[in-house]
N, C-alpha and C positions, 0 to 999 in steps of 0.2 A: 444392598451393598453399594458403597460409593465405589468412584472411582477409584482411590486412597488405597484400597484390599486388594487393589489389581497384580495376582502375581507376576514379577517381572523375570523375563526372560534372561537368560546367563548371569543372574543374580550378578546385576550391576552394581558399580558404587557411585554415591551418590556427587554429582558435578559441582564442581566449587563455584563458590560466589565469584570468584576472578576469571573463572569459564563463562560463565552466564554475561556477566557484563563486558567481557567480552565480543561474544555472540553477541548481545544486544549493539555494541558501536558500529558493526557491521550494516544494521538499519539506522543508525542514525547516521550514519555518512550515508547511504541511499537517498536518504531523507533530507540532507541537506541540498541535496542535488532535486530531487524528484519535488520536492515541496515546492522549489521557484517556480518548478517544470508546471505543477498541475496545479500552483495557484495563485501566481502573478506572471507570468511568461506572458498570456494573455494581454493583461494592463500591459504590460513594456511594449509587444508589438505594436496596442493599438496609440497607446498614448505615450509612447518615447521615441519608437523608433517611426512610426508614421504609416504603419501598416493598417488596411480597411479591416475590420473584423472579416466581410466575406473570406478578404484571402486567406486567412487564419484558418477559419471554420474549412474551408475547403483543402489546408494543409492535414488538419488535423485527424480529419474525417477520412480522407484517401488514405494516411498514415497506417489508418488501425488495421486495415487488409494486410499490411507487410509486418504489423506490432504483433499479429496474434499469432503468422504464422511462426514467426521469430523464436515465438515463444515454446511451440512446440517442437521447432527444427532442434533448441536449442537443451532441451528434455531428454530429446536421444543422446545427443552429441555426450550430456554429463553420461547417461546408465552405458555407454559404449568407453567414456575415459578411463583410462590404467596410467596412473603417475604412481612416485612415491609418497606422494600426497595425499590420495587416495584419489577419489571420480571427482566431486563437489569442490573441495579446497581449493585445488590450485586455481581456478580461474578466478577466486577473489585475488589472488595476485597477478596472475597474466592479465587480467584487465582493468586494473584501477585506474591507472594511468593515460589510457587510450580515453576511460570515462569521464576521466577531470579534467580532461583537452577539449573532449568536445563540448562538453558543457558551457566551458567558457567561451568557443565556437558561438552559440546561441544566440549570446549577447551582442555580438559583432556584427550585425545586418547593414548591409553598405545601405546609404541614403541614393538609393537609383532609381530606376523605373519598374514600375509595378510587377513584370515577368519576372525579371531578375532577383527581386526580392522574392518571389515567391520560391523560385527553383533554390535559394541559399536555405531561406528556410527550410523547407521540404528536405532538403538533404541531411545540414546540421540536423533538426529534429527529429529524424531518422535513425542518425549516425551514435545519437545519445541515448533516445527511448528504443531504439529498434534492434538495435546491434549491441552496446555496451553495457546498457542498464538491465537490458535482459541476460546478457553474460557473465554477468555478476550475482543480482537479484534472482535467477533459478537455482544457480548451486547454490546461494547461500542459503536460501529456504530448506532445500532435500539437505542441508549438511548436518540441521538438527536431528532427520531420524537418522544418520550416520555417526552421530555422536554417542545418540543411548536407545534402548527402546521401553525403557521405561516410560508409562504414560504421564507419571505425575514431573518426571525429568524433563517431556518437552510441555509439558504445561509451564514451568516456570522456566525454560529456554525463551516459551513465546510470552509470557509473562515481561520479561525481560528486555526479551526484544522491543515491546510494546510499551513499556515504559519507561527506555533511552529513545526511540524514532519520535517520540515528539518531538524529542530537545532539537533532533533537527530541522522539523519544521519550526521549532522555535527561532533557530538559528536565520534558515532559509528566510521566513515569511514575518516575523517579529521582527525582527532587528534589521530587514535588507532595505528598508522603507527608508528608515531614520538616517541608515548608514548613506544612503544614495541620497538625500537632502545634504548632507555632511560633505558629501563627496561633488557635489556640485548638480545634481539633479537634470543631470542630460544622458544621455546614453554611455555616456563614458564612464560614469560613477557606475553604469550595471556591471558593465564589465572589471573593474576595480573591486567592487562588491562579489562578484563571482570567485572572483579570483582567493579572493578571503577564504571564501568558502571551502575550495575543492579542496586548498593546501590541509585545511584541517580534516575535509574527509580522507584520503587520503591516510593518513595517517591512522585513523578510525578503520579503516579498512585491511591495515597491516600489523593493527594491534589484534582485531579479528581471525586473521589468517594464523598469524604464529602463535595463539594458541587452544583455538579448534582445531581438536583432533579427530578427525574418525577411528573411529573402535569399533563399529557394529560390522561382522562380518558373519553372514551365514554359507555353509560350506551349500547347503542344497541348492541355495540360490545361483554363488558362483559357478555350478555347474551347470545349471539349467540357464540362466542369460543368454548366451549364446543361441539355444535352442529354438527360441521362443521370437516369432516375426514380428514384426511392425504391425500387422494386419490384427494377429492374435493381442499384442498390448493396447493398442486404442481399442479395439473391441470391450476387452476386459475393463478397462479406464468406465467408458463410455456406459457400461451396466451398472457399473458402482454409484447406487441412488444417494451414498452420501458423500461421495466425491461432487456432485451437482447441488447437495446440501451447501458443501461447504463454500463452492466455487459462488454461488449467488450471495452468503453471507458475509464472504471478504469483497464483493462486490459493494454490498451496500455499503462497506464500512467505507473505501475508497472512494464512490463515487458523491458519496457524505463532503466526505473532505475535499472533493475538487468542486462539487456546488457552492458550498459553503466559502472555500479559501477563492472560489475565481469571482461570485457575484457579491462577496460582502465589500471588495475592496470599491465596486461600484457604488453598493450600498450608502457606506461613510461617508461617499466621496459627492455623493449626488442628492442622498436625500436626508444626510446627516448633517450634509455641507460640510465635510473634514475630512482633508488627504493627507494627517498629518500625524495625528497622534491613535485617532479612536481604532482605525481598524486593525491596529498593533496590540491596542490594549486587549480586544474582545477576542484578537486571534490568543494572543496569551494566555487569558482568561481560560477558553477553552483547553487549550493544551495544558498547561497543566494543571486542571482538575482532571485530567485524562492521563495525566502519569500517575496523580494519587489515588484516580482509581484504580486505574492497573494494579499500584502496589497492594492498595486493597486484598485483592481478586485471591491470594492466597490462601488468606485465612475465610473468605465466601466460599471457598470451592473444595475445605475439608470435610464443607458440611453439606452442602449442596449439586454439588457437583458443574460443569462445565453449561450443559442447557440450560439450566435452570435461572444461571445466575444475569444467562445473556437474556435469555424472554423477559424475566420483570425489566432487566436493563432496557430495550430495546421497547417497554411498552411507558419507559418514566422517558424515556429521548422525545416519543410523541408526544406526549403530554405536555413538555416542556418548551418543547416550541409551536406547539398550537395554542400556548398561553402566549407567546410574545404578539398575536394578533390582537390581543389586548389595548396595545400599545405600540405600535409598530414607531412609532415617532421618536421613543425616548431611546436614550443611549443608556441609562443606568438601567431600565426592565431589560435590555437588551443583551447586558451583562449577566442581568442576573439571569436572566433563562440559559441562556448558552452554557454558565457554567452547571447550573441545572442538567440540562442536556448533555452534557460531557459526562457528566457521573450515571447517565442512561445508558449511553456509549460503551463505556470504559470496560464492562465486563466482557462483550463480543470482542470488542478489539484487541483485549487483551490474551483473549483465550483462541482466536481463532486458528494459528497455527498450531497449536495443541489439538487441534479439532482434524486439521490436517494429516498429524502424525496419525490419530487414531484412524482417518480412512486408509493409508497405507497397510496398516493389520487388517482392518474390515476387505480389504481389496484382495489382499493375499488368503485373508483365510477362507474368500467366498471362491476364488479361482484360481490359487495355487498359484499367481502370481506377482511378483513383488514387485510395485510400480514409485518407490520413493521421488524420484527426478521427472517422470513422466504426472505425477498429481499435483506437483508443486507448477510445472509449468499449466497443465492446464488451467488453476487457480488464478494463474497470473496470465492466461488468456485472457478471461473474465477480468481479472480488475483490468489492464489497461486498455482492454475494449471498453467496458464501462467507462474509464477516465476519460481515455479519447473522445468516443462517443458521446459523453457530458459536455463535452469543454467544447465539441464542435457543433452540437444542439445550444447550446448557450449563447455561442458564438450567432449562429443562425436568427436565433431568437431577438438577440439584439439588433441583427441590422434590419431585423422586418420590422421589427418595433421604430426605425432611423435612427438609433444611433448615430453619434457623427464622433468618427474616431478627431485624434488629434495629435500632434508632435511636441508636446512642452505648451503648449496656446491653450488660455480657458477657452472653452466653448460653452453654450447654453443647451442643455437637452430637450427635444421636445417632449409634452407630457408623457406621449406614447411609449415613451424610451425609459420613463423615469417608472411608469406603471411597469414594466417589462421587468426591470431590474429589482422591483419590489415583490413581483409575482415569483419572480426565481426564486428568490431566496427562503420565500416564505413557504413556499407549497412543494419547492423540489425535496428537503428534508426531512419532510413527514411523507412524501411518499414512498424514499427508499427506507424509512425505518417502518413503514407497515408492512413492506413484504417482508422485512427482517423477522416478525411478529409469526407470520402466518408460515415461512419456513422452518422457525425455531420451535413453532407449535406444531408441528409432523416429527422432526429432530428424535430420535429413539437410540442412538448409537449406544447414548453413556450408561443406558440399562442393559445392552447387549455384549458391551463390551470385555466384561470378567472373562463371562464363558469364551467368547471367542479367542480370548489372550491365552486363554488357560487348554485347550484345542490344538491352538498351534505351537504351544512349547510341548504337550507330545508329540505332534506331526514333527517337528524339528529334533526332536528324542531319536527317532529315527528315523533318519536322515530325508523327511520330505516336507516339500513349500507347504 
């Protein structure tokens, strides 16, 4: 039995295409913002604004301690809110705004001495990935199983999602290049370029809110939340073997995109010798053959279902960029593999919050407890420890290698530096798509999943989790 035959609970109807893309602009305005964040922020600090990579790495690294707990503080704070909104909604609107402020914070590092630059960064980067972006980006994840609990309804929620959030990295990381040469190519064009940006999210964010609605209410649960301690829900969280499935599969997919998006722009720039056009074109490249797989993924997953379609994905992503060692020189194999590798991609990435929704049932129905807002946050423990932690091992990697940062001035790389940025790109990719490979070949959910759906709409017959 596919996933397809899964009977749905309070024989829902089904969400309209204007729901869905909606819910999808919700990540693409994240994505416009998070995409600078985790794959040119880097370049700006080191090469516009005149920050050493160490500092960086050392902002980044210390960050992640206050990012992950963020993330969980902020898991309770949704399953405890009562709006007319409902728990997840409203803080896509109480915090858009706080998060398109500070973003363009980011870009504003005063040209002073090395402490001072560090404590602004350290703060701003904080104040955007640690406080706002997670206040946003947890409810709006838990607001898909608040929406339906049909499982094929959040497969093409996250379907959706996953194939508008590129457009923002498209936005973010394609076009902020060209724009900031246009714009005069010093610090002041980022901030101009920023500023583009948020107005549109923004707006992406409140087309979002006003018309996701929650609708999933179960009376058993409303009564028992209360009950039920902090101590008892991470316990519960922390058993659920595919809640730690999922959490390392949306890692690999993110910290894909922050190796990829932080070391190619060195790539182009140093051993392609081009900061101008190519690593716009290969970033595009990728992205959207990763929204037309995503659209794909629908008509893949009536037949095949959710695992199945990520494993071969995930085993043609290796394949395809252990072929660009072929050729590491040329810029056309270089395209071609990547957009190769995107269509590897595209099936994980597309499906992975639909994989999410289904541990929220799997969670409830192994311990009687419903953890919507507490698995989303822990999810996004993992990815932006993974992002941090990439982007400040990179960081790392390059100044052991000497790197020698710079303000607008060419500089000469030594070779060491040039091997460094070639060994990243090439070896980090295939190794977070092998563990993708070996977690998605244990992956068992979507064979267990009937029975358990079909379980708990008797358990909820009368009246228990």
């Amino acid at each position: 039995m596919n996933e397809n035959s899964t009977p749905v609970l309070g024989n829902e109807p089904k969400l309209t295409v204007g729901t869905r893309i909606a819910y999808g602009f919700g990540d693409t305005a994240c994505n416009i913002v998070y995409g600078m964040i985790s794959a040119l922020l880097v370049l700006f600090y080191t090469d516009y604004a005149g920050v050493s990579v160490a500092t960086v790495g050392l902002v980044m690294l210390i960050s992640r301690i206050f990012d992950g707990t963020s993330d969980a503080i902020m898991g309770v704070i949704v399953s405890k809110t009562k709006s007319k909104w409902g728990k997840a909604r409203p803080w896509i609107l109480w915090m858009s705004i706080p998060y398109c402020v500070s973003a363009i914070a980011l870009f504003t590092v005063p040209q002073t001495q090395g402490s001072l630059q560090f404590w602004y960064i350290f703060i701003t980067y904080n104040l955007t990935t640690t406080v706002f972006y997670t206040a946003i980006n947890v409810p709006y994840g838990t607001l898909s199983t608040m929406m339906t609990r049909s499982s094929h309804e959040r497969d093409m929620l996250s379907i959706f999602r996953m194939s508008l959030a590129p457009i923002g990295r498209i936005i973010a990381v394609t076009f902020t290049q060209p724009v900031v040469k246009l714009f005069g190519d010093d610090q002041a064009a980022w901030v101009k370029a920023m500023t583009m940006w948020v107005i549109l999210a923004f707006i992406m964010l409140m087309i979002c809110f006003v018309r996701c609605k929650e609708t999933v209410h179960i009376e058993a649960q409303e009564s028992k939340d209360s009950k039920v301690s902090l101590g008892k829900s991470l316990k519960a969280l922390l058993g659920n073997q595919y809640f730690w499935a999922c959490l390392i599969l949306w890692t690999v997919t993110c910290v894909h995109g922050t190796i990829v998006g932080t070391a190619l722009p060195y790539y182009c720039k140093y051993l392609l010798h081009n900061d101008t056009w190519m690593y716009s074109v290969l970033y595009l490249g990728e992205t959207l053959t990763l929204v037309v797989g995503a659209m794909l993924c629908p008509f893949l997953l009536r037949r095949f279902g959710k695992r199945q379609i990520s494993l071969v994905g995930a085993i043609v992503a290796v394949v395809a960029h252990a072929a660009f060692l072929l050729n590491p020189g040329s810029f056309t194999w270089a395209l071609v593999t990547c957009i190769i590798r995107a269509l590897g991609e595209a099936p994980l990435t597309a499906v992975v919050f639909g994989m999410l929704g289904d541990v929220v049932e799997f969670g409830q129905w192994k311990t009687h407890i419903r953890q919507e807002s507490l698995i989303f946050a822990g999810g996004a423990v993992g990815f932006k420890l993974g992002n941090g932690i990439t982007s400040a091992i990179i960081s790392k990697l390059l100044d052991a290698a000497g790197y020698i940062s710079s303000s607008g001035t060419s500089v000469v790389q030594p070779d060491s530096a040039l091997a460094m940025i070639q060994n990243i790109y090439i070896w980090g990719p295939i190794l977070v798509w092998v563990i993708a490979v070996v977690v998605l070949a244990l992956y068992k959910l979507d064979n267990k999943y009937p029975a358990i759906i079909k379980e708990l709409a008797e358990r909820e017959a009368r009246g228990e989790m």
